[in-house]
Backbone as CSV, one residue per row, in Angstrom:
resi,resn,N_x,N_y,N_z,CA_x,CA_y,CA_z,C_x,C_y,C_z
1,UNK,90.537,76.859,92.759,90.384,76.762,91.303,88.902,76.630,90.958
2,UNK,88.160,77.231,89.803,86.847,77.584,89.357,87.002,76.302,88.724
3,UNK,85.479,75.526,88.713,84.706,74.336,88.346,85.609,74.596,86.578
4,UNK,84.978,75.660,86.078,85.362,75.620,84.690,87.146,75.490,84.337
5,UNK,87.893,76.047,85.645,89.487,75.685,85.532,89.799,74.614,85.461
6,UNK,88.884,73.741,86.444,89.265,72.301,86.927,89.328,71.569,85.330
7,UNK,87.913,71.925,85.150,87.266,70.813,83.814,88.367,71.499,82.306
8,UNK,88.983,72.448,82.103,89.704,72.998,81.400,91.162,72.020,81.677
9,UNK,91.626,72.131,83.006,92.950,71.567,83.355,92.698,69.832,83.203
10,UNK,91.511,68.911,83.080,91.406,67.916,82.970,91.023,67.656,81.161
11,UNK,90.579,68.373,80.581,90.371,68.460,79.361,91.731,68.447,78.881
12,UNK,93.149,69.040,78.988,94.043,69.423,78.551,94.745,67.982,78.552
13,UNK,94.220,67.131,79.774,95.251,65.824,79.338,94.913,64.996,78.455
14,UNK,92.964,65.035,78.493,91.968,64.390,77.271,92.662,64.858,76.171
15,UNK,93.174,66.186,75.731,93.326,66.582,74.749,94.630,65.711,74.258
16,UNK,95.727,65.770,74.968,96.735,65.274,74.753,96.363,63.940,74.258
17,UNK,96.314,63.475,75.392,95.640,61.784,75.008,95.207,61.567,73.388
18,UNK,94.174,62.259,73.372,93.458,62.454,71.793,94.199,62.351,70.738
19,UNK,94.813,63.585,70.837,95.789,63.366,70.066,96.856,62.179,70.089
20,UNK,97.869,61.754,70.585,98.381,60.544,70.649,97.840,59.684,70.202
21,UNK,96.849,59.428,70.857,95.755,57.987,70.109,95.151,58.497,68.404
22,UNK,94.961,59.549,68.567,94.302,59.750,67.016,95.818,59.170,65.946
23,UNK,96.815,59.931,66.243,97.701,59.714,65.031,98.626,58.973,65.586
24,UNK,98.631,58.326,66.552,99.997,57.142,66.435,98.953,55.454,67.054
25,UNK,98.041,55.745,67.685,97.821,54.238,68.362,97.037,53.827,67.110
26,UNK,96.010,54.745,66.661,95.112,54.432,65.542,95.864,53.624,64.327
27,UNK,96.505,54.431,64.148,97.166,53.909,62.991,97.575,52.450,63.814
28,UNK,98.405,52.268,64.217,99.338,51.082,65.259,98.111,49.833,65.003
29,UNK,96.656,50.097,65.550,95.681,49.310,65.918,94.942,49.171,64.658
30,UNK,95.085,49.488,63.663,94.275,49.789,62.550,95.189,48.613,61.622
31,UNK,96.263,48.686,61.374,97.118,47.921,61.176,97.741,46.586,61.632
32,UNK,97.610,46.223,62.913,98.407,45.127,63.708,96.805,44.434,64.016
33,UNK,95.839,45.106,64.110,94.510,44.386,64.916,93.532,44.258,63.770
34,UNK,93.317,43.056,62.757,92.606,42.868,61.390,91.258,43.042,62.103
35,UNK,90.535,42.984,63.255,89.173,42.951,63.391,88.980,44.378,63.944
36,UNK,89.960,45.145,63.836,89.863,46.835,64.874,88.631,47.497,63.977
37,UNK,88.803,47.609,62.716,87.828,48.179,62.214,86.305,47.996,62.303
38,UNK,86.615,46.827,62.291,85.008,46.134,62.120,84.420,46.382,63.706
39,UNK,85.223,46.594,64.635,84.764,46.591,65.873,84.726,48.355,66.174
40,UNK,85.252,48.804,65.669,84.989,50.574,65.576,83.774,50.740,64.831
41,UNK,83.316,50.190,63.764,82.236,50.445,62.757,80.994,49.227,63.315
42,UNK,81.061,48.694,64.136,80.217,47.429,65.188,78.585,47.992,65.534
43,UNK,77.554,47.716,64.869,76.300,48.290,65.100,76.435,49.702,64.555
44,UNK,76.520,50.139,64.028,76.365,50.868,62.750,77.223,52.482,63.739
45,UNK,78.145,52.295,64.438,79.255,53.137,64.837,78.714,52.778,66.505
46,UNK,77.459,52.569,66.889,76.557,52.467,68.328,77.397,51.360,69.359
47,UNK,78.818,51.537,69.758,79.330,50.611,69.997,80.303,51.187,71.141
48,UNK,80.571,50.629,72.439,81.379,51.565,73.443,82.486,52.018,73.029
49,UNK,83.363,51.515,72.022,84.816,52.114,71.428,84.452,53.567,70.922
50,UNK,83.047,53.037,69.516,82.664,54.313,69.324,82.172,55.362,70.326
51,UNK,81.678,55.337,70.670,80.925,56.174,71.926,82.039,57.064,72.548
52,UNK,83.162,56.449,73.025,84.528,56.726,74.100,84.599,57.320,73.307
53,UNK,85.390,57.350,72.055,86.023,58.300,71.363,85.001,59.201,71.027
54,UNK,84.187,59.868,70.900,83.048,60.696,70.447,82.847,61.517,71.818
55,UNK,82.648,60.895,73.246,83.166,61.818,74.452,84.356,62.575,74.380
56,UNK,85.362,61.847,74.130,86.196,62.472,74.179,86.303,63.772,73.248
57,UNK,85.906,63.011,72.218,86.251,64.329,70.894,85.612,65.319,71.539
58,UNK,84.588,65.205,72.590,83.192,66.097,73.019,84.411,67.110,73.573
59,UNK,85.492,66.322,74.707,86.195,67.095,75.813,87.300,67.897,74.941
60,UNK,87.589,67.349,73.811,88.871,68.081,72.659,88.142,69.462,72.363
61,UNK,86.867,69.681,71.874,86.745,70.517,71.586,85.959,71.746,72.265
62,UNK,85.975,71.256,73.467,85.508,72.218,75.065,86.504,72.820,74.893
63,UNK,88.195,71.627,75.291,89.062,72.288,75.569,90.009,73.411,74.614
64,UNK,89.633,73.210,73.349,89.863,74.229,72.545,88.800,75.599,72.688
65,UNK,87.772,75.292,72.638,87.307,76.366,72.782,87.586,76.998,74.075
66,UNK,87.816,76.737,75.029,87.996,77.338,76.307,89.489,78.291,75.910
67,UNK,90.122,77.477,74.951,91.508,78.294,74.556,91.453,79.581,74.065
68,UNK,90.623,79.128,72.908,90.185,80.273,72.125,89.602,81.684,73.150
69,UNK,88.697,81.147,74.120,87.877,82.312,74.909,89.024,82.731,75.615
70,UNK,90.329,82.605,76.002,91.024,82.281,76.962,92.106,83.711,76.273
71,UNK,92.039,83.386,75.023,92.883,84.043,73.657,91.833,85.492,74.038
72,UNK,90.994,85.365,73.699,90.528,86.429,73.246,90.397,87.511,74.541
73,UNK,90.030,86.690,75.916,89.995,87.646,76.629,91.405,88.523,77.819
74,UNK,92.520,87.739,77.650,93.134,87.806,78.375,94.585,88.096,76.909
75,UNK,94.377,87.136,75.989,96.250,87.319,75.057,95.690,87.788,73.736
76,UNK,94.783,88.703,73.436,94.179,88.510,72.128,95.273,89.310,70.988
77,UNK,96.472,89.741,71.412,97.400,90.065,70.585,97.896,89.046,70.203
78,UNK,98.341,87.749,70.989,99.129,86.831,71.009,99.442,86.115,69.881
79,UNK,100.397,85.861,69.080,100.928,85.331,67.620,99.854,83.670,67.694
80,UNK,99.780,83.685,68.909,99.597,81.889,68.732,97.567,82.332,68.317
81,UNK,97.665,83.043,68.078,95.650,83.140,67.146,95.933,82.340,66.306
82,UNK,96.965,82.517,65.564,96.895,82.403,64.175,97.143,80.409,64.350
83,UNK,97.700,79.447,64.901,97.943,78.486,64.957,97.040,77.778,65.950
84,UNK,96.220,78.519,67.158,95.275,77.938,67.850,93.990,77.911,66.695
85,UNK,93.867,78.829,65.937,92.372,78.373,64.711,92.946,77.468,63.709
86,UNK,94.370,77.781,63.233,94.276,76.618,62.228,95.103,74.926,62.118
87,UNK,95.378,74.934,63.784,95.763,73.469,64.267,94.721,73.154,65.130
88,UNK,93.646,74.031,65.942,92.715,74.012,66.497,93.363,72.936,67.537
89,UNK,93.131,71.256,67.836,93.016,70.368,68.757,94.559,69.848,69.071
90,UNK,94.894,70.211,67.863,96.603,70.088,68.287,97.335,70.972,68.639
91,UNK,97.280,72.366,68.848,97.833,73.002,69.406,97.507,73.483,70.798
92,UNK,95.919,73.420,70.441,95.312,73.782,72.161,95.844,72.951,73.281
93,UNK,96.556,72.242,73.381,97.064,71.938,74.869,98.649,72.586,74.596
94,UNK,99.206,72.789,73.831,100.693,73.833,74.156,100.507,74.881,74.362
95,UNK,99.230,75.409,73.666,98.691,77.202,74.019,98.305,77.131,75.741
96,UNK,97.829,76.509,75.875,97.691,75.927,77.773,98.791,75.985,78.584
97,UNK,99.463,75.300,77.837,100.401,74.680,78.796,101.219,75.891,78.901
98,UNK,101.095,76.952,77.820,102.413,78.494,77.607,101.869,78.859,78.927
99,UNK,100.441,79.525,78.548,99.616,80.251,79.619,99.030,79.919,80.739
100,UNK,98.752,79.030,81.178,97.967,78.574,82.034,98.822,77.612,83.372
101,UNK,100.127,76.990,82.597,100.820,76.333,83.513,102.170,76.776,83.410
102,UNK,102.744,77.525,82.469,104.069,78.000,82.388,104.059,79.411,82.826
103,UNK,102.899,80.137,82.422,102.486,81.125,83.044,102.931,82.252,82.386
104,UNK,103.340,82.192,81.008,104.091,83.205,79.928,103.348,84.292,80.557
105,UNK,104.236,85.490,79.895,102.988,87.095,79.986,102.400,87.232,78.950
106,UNK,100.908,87.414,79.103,99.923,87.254,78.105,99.683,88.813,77.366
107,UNK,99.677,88.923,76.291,99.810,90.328,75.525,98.182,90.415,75.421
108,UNK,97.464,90.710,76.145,95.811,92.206,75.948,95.767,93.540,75.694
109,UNK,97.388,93.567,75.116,96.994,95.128,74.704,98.107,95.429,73.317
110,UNK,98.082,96.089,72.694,99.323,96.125,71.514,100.427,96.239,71.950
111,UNK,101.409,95.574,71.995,102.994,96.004,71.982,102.903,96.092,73.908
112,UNK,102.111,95.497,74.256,102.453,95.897,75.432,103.813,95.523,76.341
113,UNK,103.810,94.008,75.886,105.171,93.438,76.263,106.324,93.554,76.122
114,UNK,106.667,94.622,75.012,107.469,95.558,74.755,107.703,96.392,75.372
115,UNK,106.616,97.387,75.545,106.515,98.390,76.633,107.015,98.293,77.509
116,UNK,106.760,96.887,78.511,107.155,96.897,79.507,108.697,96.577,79.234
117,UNK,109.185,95.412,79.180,110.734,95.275,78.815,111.485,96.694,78.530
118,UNK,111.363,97.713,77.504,111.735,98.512,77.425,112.040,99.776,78.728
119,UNK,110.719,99.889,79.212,110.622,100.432,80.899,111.761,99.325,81.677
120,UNK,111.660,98.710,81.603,112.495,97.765,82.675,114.037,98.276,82.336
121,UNK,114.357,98.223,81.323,115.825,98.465,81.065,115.983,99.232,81.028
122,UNK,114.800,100.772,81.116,115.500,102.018,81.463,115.461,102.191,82.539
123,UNK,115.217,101.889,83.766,115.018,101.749,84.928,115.970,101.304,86.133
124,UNK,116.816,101.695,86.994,118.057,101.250,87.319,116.992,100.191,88.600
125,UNK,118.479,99.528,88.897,117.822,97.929,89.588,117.021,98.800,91.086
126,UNK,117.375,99.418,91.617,116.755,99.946,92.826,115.114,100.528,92.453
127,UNK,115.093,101.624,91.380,113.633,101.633,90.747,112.754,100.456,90.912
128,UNK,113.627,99.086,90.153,113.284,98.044,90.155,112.614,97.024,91.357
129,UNK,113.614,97.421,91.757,112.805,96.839,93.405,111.674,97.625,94.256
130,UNK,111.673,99.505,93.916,110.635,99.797,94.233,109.288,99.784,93.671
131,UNK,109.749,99.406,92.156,108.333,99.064,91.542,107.479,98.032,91.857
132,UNK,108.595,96.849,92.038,107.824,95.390,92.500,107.297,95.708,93.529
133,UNK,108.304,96.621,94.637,107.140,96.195,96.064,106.069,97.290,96.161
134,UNK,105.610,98.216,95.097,104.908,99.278,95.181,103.744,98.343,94.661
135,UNK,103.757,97.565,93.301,102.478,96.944,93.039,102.432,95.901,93.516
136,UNK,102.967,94.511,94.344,102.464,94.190,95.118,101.920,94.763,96.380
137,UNK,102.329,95.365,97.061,101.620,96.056,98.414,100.698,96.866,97.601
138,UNK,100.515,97.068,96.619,99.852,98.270,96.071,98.319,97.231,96.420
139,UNK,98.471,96.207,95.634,97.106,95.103,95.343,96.372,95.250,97.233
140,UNK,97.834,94.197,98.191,97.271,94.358,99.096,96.663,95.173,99.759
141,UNK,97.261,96.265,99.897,96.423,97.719,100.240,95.216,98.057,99.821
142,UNK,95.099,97.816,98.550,93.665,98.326,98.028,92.484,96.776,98.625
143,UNK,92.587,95.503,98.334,92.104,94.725,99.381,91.921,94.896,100.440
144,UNK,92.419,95.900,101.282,92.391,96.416,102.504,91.227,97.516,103.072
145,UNK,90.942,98.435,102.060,90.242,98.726,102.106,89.442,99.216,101.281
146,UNK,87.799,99.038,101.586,86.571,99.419,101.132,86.463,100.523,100.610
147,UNK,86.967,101.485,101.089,86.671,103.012,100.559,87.816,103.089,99.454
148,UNK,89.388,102.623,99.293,90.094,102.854,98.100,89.355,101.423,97.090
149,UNK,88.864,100.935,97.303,87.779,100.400,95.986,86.728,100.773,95.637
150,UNK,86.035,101.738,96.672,84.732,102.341,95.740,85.422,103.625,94.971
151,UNK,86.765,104.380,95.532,86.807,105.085,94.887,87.193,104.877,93.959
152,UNK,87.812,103.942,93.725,88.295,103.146,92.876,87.789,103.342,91.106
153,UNK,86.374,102.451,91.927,85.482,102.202,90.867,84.758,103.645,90.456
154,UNK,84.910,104.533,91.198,84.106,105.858,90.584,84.888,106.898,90.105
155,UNK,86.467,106.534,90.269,87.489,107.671,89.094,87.854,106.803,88.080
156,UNK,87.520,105.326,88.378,87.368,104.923,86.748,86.269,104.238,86.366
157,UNK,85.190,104.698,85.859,84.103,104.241,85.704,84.264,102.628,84.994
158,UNK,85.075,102.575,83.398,85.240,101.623,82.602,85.562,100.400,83.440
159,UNK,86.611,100.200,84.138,87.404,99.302,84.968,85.759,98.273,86.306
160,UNK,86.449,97.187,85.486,85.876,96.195,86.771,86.235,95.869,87.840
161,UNK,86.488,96.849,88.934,87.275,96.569,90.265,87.221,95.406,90.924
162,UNK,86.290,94.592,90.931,85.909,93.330,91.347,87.197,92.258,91.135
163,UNK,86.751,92.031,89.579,87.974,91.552,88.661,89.355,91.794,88.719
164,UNK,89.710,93.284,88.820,91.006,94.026,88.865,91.654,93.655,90.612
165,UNK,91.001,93.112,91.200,91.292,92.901,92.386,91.868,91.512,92.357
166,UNK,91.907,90.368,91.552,92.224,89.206,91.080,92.822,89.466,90.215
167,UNK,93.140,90.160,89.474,93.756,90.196,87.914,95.512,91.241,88.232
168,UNK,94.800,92.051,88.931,96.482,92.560,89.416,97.375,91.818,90.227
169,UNK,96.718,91.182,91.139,97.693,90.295,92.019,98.343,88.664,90.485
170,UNK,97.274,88.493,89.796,98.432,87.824,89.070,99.116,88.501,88.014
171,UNK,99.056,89.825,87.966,99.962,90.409,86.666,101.272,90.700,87.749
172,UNK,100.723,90.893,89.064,102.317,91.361,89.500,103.075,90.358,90.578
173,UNK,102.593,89.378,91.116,102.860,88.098,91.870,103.700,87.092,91.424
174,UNK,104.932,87.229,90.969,105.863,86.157,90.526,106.796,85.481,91.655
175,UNK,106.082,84.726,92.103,106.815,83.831,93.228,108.404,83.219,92.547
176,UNK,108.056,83.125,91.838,109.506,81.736,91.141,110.348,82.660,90.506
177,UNK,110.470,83.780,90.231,111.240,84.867,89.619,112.311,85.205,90.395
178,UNK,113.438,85.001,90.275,114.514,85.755,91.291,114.836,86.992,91.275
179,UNK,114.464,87.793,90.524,114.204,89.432,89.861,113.524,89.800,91.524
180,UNK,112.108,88.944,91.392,110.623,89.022,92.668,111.393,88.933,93.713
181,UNK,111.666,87.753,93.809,112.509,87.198,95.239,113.438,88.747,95.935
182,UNK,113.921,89.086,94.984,115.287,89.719,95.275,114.604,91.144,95.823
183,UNK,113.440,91.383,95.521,112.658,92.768,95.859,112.259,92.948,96.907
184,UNK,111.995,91.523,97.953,111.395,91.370,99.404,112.370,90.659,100.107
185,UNK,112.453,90.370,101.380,112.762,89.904,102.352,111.881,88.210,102.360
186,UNK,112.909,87.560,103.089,112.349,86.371,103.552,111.130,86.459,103.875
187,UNK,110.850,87.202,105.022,109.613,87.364,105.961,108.436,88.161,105.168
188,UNK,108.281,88.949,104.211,107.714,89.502,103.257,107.711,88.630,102.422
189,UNK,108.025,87.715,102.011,107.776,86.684,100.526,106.826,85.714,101.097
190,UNK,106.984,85.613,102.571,106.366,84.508,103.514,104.739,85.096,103.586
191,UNK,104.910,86.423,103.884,103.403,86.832,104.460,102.982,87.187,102.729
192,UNK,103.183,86.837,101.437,102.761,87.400,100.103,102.226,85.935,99.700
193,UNK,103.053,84.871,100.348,102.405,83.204,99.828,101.371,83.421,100.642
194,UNK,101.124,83.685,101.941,100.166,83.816,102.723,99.294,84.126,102.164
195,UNK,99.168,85.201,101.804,97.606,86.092,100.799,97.410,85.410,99.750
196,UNK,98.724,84.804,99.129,98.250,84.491,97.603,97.517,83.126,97.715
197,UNK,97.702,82.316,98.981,97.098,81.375,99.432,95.495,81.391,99.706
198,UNK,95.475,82.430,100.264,93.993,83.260,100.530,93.307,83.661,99.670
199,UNK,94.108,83.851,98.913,93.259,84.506,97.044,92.511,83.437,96.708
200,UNK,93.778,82.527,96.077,93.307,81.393,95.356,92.062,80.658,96.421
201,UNK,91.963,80.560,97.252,91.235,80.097,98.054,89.612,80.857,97.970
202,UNK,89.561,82.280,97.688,88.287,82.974,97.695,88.051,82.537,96.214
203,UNK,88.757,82.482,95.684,88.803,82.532,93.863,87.877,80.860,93.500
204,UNK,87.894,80.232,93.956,87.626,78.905,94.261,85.691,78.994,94.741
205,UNK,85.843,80.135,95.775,84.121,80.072,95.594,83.862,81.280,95.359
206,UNK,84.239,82.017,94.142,83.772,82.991,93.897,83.094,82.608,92.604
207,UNK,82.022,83.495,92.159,81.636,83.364,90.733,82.212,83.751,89.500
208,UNK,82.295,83.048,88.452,83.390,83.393,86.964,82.722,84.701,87.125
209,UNK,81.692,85.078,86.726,81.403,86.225,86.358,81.127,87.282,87.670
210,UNK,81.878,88.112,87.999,81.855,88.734,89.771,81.229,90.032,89.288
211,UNK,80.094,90.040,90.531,79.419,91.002,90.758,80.275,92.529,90.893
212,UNK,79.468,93.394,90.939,80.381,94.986,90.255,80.489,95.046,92.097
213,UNK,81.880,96.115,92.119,82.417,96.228,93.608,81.439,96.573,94.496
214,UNK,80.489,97.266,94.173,79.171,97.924,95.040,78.540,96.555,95.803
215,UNK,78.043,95.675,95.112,77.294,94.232,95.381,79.362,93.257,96.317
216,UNK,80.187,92.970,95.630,81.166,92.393,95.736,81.399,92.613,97.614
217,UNK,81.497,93.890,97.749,81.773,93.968,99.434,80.947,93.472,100.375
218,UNK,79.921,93.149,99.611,78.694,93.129,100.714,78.371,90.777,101.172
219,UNK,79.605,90.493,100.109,79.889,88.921,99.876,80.599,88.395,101.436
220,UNK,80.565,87.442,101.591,81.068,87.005,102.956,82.532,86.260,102.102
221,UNK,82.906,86.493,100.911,84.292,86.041,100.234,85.073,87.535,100.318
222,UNK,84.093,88.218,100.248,84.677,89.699,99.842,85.120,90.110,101.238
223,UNK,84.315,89.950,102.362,85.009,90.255,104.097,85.908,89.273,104.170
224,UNK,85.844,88.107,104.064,87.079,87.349,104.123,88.392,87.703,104.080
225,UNK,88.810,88.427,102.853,89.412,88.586,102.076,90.105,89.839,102.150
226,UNK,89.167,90.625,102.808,89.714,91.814,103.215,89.825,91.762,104.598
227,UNK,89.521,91.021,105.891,90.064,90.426,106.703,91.298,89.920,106.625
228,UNK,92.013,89.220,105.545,92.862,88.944,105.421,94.420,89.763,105.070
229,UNK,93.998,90.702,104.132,94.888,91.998,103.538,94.751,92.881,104.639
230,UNK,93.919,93.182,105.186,94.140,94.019,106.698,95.214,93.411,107.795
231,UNK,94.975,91.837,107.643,96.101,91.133,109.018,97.511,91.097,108.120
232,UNK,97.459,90.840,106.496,98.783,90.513,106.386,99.374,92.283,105.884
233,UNK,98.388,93.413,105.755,99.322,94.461,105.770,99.403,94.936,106.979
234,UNK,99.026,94.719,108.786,99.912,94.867,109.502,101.051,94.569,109.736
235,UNK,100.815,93.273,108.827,102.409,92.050,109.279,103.455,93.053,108.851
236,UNK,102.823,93.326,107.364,104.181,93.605,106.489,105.074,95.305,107.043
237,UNK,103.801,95.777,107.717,104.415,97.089,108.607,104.950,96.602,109.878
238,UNK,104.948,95.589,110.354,105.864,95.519,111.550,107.009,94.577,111.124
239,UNK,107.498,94.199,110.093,108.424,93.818,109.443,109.848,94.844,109.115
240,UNK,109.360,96.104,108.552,110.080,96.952,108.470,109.490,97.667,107.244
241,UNK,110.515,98.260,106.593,110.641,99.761,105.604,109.884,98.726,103.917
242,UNK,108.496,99.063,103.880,107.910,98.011,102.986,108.148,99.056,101.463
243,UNK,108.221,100.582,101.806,108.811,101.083,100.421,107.654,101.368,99.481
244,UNK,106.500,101.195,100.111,105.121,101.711,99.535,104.787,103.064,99.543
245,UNK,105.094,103.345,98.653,104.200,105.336,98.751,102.827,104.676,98.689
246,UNK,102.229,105.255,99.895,100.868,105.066,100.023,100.110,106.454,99.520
């Protein structure tokens, strides 16, 4: 997990907190404690009660804004714009908690989530299972090798392969899905925690902002990593019939 995830995922309980204490303890203490005020307003606000709460407010509104950036770059269709700007500190930890820990599918493109649902139900269940294991093995494969990522990056110029190398494995990686489950084998779901273990693990010292694929290979995260998708796509070929048009 990235420094800025950590401080985002610890902000989210500040946030909570905040809230709680803003509209139920405040009141509670404002009321039951006759000297609360005078000790909130104590040296002309210069007082550790004051202070605490003024950090905090500091961490409420990191953690909203991190929402907002969060909105814009990844769900910027998403209905919840309209209630993350105008509840701002009270909604930003449920907009979190959709995306970030429940793990909703995040809409970056119009109607996309439609799109897909619609494809899905025209699609008979066997399609279904070859789609899942085509874009997962699809991710691993291209992790695999160097030359299908430069070409990558040079039949699509626009596309950040770097990025797209992290960003596909979580658009198509649903461990907890029984839809997922039902597409692989025991021993294939085993060697997919494996990698996804390995991801999150490079992802951790990689930089938020990743160098373009040209610079990216030449990283000792980037051999890692493809050390790794090389050992677990032998696995998955001596397993059996993995159903990848390569």
């Amino acid at each position: 997990m990235k420094l800025i995830e950590k401080i985002a995922y610890i902000t989210f309980w500040i946030n909570i907190f905040f809230v709680i204490f803003v509209f139920i303890g405040m009141p509670i203490l404002f009321i039951n404690v006759p000297d609360f005020f005078h000790t909130w307003t104590a040296n002309k606000g210069k007082n550790p009660l004051n202070l605490t709460f003024s950090i905090l407010n500091l961490a409420v509104v990191f953690h909203w804004g991190y929402c907002i950036w969060f909105l814009f770059k990844y769900d910027r269709y998403s209905k919840s714009i309209i209630p993350l700007f105008f509840l701002n500190a009270l909604y930003a930890p449920i907009y979190y908690y959709l995306v970030k820990i429940k793990k909703r599918p995040l809409r970056n493109m119009i109607n996309r989530p439609q799109e897909i649902e619609k494809e899905v139900k025209s699609i008979s269940e066997e399609e279904f299972v070859d789609l899942n294991r085509n874009n997962v093995f699809g991710v691993i494969y291209l992790w695999a090798s160097k030359e299908n990522q430069l070409d990558y990056q040079k039949n699509v110029p626009i596309a950040q392969v770097s990025a797209e190398l992290f960003c596909q494995w979580e658009d198509f990686y649903f461990p907890d899905s029984d839809d997922f489950k039902q597409s692989f084998s025991k021993e294939e779901l085993e060697l997919l925690s494996e990698f996804d273990t390995a991801l999150n693990n490079i992802i951790d010292k990689t930089p938020q902002n990743l160098p373009v694929i040209e610079e990216f290979i030449k990283t000792e995260e980037w051999k890692k990593m493809n050390d790794k998708a090389i050992e677990i796509k032998k696995k998955i070929n001596t397993v059996g019939n993995t159903q990848y048009n390569q």
